[in-house]
DRENKOLMI-662711 format. One record per residue (C-alpha): residue number from 1; y, z, x. Coordinates in nm, 4 decimals, decimal comma. Each point is the difference from the previous one (the first is absolute). Layout:
<rs>
(r NUM; (Y; Z; X))
...
</rs>
This chain:
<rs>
(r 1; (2,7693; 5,0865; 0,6937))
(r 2; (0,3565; -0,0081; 0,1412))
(r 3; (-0,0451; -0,3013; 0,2898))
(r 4; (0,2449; -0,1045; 0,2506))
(r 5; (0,0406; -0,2970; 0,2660))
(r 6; (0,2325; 0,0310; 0,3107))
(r 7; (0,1614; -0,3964; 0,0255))
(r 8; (0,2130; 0,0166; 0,3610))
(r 9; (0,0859; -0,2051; 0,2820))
(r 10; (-0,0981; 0,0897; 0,3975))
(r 11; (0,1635; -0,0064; 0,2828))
(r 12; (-0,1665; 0,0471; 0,3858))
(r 13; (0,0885; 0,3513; -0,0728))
(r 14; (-0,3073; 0,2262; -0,0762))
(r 15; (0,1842; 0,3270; -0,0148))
(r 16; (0,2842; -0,1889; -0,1927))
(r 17; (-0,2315; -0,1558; -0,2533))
(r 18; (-0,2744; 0,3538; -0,0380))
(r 19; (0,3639; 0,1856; -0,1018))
(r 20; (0,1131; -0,2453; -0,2967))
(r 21; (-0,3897; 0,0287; -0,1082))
(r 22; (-0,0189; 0,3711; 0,0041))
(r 23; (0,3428; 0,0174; -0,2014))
(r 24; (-0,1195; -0,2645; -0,2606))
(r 25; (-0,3006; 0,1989; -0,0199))
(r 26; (0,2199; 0,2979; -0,0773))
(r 27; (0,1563; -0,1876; -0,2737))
(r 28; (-0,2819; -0,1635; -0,1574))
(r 29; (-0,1784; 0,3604; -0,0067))
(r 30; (0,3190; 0,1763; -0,1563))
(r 31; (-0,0147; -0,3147; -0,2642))
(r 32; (-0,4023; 0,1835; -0,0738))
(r 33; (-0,1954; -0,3015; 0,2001))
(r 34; (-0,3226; 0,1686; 0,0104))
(r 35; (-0,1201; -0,3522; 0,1865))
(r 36; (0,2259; -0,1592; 0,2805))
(r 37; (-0,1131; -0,3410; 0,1364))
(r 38; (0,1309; -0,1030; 0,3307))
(r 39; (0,0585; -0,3885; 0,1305))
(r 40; (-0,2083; -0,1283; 0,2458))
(r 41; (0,0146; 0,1261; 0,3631))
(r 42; (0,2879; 0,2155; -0,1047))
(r 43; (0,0721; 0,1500; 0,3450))
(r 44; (0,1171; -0,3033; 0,1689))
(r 45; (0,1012; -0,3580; -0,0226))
(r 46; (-0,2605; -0,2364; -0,0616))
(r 47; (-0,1332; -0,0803; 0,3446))
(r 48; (-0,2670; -0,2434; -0,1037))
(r 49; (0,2865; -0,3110; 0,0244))
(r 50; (-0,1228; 0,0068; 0,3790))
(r 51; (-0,3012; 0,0389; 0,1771))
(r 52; (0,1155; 0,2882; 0,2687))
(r 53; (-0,2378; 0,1996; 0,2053))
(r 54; (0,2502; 0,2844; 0,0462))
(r 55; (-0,0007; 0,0155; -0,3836))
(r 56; (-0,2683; 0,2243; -0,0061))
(r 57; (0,1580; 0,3102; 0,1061))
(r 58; (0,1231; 0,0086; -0,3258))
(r 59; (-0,3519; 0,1312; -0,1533))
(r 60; (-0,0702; 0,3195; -0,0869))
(r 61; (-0,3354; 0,2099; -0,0135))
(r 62; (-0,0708; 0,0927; -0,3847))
(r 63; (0,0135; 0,3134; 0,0107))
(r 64; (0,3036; -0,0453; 0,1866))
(r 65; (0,4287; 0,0935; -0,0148))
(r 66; (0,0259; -0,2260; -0,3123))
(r 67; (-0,2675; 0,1754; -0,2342))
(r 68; (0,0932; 0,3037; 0,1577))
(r 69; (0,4247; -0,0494; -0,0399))
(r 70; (-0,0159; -0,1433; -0,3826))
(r 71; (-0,3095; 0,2387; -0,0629))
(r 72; (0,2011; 0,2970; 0,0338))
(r 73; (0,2784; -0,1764; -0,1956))
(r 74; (-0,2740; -0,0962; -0,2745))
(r 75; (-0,0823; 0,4155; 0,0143))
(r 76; (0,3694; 0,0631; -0,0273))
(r 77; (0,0770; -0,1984; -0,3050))
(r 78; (-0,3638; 0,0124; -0,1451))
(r 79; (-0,0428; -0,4101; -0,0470))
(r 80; (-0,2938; -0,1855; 0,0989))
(r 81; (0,1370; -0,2874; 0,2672))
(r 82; (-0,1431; -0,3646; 0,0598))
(r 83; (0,0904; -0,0444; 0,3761))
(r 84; (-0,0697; -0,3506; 0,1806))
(r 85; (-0,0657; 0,0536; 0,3920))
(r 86; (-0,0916; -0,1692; 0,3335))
(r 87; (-0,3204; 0,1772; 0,0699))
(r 88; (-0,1028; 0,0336; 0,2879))
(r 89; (-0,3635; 0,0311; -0,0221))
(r 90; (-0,1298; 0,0226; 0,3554))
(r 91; (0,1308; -0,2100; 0,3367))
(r 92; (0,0246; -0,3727; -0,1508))
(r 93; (-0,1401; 0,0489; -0,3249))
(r 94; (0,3197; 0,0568; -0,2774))
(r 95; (0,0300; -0,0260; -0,3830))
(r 96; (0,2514; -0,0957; -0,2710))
(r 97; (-0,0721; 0,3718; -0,1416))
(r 98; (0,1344; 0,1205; -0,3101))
(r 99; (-0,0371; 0,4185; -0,0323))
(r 100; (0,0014; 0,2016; -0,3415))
(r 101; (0,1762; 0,3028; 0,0833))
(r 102; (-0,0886; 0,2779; -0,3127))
(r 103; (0,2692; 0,2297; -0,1037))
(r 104; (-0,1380; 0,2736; 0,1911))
(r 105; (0,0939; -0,2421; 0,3478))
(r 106; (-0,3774; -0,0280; 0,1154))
(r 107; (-0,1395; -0,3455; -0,0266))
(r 108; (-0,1542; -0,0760; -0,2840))
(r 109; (-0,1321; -0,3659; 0,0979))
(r 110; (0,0226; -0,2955; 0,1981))
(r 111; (-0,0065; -0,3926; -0,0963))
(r 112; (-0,0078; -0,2959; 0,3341))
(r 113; (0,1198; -0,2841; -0,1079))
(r 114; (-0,2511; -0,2042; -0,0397))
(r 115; (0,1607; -0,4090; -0,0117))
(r 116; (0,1959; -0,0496; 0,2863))
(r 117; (0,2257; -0,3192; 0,0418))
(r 118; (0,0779; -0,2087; 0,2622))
(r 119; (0,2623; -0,2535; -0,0494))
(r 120; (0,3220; -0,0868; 0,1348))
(r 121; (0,1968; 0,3678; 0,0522))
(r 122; (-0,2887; 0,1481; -0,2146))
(r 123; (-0,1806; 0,0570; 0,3746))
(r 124; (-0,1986; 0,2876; -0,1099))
(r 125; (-0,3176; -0,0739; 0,1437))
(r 126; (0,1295; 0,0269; 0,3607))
(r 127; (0,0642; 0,3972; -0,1321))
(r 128; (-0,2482; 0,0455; -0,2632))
(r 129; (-0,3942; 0,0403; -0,0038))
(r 130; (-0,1072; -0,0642; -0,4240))
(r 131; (-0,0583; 0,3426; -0,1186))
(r 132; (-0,3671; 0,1644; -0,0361))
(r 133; (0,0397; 0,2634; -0,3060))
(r 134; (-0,0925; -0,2706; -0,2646))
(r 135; (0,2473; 0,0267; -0,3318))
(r 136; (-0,0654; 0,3530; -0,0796))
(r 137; (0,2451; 0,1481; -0,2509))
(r 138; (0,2124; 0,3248; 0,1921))
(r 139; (-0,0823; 0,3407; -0,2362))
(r 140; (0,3457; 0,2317; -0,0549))
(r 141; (0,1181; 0,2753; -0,2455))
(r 142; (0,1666; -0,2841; -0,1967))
(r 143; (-0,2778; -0,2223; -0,0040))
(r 144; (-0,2472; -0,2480; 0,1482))
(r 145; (0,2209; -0,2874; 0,2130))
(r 146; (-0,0498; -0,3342; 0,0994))
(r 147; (0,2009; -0,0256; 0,3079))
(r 148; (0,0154; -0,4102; 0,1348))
(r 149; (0,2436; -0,1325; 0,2772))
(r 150; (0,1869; -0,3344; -0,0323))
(r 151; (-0,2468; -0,2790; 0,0592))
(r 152; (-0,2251; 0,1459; -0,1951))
(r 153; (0,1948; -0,0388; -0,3234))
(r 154; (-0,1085; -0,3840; -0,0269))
(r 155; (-0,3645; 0,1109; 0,0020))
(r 156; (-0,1162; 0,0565; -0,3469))
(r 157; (-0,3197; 0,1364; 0,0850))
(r 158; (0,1589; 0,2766; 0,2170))
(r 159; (0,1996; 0,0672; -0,3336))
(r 160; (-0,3414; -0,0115; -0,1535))
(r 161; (-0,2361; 0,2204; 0,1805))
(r 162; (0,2789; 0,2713; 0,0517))
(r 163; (0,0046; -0,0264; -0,4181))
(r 164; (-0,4058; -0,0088; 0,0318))
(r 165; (0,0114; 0,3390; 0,2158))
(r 166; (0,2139; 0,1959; -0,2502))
(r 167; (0,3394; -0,0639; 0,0972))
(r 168; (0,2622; 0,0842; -0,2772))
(r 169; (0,2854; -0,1789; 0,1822))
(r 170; (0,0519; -0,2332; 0,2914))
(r 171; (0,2731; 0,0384; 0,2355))
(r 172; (0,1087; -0,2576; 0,2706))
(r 173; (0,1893; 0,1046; 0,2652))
(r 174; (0,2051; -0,3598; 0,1169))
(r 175; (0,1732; -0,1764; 0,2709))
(r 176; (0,0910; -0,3906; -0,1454))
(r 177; (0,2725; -0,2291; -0,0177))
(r 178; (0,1636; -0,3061; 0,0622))
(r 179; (0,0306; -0,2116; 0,3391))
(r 180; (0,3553; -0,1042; -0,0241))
(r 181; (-0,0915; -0,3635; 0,0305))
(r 182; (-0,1630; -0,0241; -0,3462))
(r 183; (0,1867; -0,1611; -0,2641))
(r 184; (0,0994; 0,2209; -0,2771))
(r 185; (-0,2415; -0,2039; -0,2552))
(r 186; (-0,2759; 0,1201; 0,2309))
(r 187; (0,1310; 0,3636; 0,0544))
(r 188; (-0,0189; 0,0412; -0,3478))
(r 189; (-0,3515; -0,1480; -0,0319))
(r 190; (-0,1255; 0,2136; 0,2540))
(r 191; (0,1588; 0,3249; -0,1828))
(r 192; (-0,1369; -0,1010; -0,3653))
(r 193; (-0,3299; -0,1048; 0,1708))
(r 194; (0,0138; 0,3587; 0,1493))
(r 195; (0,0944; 0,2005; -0,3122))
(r 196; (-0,2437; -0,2028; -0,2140))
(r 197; (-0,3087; 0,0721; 0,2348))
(r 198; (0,0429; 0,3398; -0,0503))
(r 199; (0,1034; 0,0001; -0,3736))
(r 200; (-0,3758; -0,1527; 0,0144))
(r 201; (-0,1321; 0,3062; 0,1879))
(r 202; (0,1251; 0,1794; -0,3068))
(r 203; (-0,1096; -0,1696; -0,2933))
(r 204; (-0,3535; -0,0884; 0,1085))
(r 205; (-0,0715; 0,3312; 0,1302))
(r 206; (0,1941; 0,1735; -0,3027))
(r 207; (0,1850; 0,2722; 0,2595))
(r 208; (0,3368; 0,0321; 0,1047))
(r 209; (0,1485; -0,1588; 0,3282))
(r 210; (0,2684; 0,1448; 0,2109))
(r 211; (0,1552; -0,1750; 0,3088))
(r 212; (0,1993; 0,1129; 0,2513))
(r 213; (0,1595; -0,3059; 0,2197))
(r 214; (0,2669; 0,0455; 0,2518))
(r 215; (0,3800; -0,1727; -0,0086))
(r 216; (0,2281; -0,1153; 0,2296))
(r 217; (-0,0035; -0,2597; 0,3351))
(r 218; (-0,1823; 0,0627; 0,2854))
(r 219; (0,0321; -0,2817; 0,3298))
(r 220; (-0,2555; -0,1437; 0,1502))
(r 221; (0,0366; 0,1313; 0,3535))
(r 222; (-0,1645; -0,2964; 0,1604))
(r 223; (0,2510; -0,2563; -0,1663))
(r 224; (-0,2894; -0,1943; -0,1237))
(r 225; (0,1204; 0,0564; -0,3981))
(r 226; (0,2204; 0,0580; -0,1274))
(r 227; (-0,0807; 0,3621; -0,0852))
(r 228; (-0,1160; 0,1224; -0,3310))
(r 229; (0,1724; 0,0907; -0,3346))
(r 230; (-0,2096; 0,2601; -0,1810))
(r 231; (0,0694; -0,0651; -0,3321))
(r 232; (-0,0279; 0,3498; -0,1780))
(r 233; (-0,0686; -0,0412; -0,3690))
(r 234; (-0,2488; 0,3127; 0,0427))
(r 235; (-0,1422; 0,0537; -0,3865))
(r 236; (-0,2060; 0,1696; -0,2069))
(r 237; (-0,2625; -0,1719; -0,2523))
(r 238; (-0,1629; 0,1495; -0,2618))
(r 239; (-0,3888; -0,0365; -0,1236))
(r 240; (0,0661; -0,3175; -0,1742))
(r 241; (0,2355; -0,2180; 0,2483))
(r 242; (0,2981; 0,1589; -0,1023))
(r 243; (0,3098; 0,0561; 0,2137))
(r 244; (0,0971; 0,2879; -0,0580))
(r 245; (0,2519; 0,0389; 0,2646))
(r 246; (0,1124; -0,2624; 0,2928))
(r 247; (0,2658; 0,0415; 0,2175))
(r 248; (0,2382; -0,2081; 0,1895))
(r 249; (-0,1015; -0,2328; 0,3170))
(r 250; (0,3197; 0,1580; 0,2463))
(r 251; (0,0629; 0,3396; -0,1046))
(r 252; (-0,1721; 0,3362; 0,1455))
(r 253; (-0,0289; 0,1664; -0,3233))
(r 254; (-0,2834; 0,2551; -0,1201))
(r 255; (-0,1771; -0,0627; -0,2758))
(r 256; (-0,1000; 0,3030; -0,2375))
(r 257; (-0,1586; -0,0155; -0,3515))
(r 258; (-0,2765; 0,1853; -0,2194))
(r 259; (-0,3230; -0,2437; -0,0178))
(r 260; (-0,2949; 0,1101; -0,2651))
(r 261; (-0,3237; -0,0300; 0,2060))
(r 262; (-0,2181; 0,0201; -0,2986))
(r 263; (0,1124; -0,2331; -0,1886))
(r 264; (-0,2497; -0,2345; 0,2191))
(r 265; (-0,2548; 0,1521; -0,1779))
(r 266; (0,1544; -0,1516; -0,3363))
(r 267; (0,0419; -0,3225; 0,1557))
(r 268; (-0,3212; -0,0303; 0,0990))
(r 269; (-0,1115; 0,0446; -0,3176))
(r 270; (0,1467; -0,3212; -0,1432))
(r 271; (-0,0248; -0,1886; 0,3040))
(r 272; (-0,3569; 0,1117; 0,1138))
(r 273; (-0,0365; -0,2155; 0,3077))
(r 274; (-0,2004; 0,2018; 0,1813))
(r 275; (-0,2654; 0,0429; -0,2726))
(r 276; (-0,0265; -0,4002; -0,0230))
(r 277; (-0,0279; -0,1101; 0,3596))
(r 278; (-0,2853; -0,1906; 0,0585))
(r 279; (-0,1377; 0,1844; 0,3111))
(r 280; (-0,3104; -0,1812; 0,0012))
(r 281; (0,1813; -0,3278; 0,0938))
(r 282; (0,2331; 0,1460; 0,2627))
(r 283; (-0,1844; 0,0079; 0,3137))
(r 284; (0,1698; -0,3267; 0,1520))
(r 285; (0,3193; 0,2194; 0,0304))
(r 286; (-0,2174; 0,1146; 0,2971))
(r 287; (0,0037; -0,2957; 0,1595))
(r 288; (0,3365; -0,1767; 0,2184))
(r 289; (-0,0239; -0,3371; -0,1586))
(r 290; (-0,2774; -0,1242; -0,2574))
(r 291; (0,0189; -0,3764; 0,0896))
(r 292; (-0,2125; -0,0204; 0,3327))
</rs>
């Protein structure tokens, strides 16, 4: 499978930042990307740095114009497209909503983020009700996906049960980076930490990992940061932890590459995880805490 990740930078220009997408799609499809991957809320800038009523204009039924704008250019160039949207769901209820959209531009599936942060501009709760689909792998021409958003990449057993459910790849769809006050030592931790996590994802589940994560600087509009550098370094992992391809933390740069989907079959056969967890002795995972 021919796979593809869009790396760019926003600005508070929808129409502005839909028109580089749509011609990086273009490019990535004429490159043969059968499978394009999209950052995280790739319409806009990240809003969630604020807590903003008016904010909420910004969603968007699903069905709606962005399934229905990059379905037709999913039709046109015959890709299958991982969108990430602002859904708006029904008056006060919205999602962090990533949409499969199958080469033929209908919609082939849906995935609501499930872990939803809340820390310092990470507001997402103020926007966000936790998704209600479970981690239920996304059917397509080109196979059976396991579409994630952003927090949920530090949750193994998302990575797990996605795995569990047939997945034969997991894709995260990102918005992270750096608050400008951190010291570089702890930039750095935070990316490796971030990389690693995922690398983990890949090995223990024995399936490839691609992630998408945005670049660039966006301000905090209420002046209470100092605004967040996403740090890029969108990769690709294969079945056993490999990186297969990374690239930088402050370019907009698409990534394209052949990845070998079966080979997790291989890898599963000398690393047979799955056939030697102990699921008899699991049911504390259940639980929030086991000490009380």
């Amino acid at each position: 499978m021919k796979v593809a990740l869009i790396q760019q930078s926003n600005s508070d220009s929808r129409a502005k930042n839909i028109a580089k997408l749509e011609k990086n799609i273009h490019i990535c499809a004429l490159q043969g990307a059968e499978l394009i991957v999209l950052q995280e809320l790739h319409n806009g800038l990240y809003f969630c740095q604020t807590e903003d009523p008016a904010i909420f204009e910004q969603a968007e039924t699903i069905p709606g114009p962005s399934t229905e704008s990059f379905g037709k250019l999913a039709k046109e160039l015959g890709v299958v497209l991982v969108l990430s949207l602002f859904e708006k769901r029904a008056p006060g209820l919205h999602h962090n909503t990533a949409v499969v959209i199958e080469k033929d531009g209908t919609i082939a599936g849906k995935y609501r983020k499930m872990h939803i942060p809340d820390d310092p501009a990470y507001y997402e709760k103020f926007y966000f009700t936790p998704g209600d689909l479970g981690f239920e792998p996304i059917q397509t021409s080109i196979g059976k996906l396991g579409v994630l958003v952003c927090w949920d990449q530090w949750y193994p057993e998302a990575a797990r049960l996605m795995a569990m459910a047939g997945a034969e790849i997991l894709i995260y769809p990102t918005a992270i980076g750096w608050e400008s006050s951190d010291t570089t030592e702890e930039k750095k931790r935070q990316t490796d930490a971030w990389i690693t996590i995922q690398r983990g994802h890949a090995v223990a589940n024995g399936i490839h990992v691609l992630t998408c994560n945005r670049t660039g600087f966006e301000a905090d509009p209420s002046g209470s940061t100092n605004g967040i550098q996403f740090w890029g370094n969108s990769f690709v992992a294969g079945p056993q932890g490999e990186i297969i391809t990374q690239v930088s933390n402050d370019n907009e740069e698409n990534v394209i590459l052949d990845i070998d989907i079966t080979s997790s079959e291989q890898v599963r056969r000398m690393w047979p995880f799955f056939r030697d967890r102990r699921i008899d002795a699991f049911g504390d995972l259940t639980k929030r805490w086991r000490l009380e």
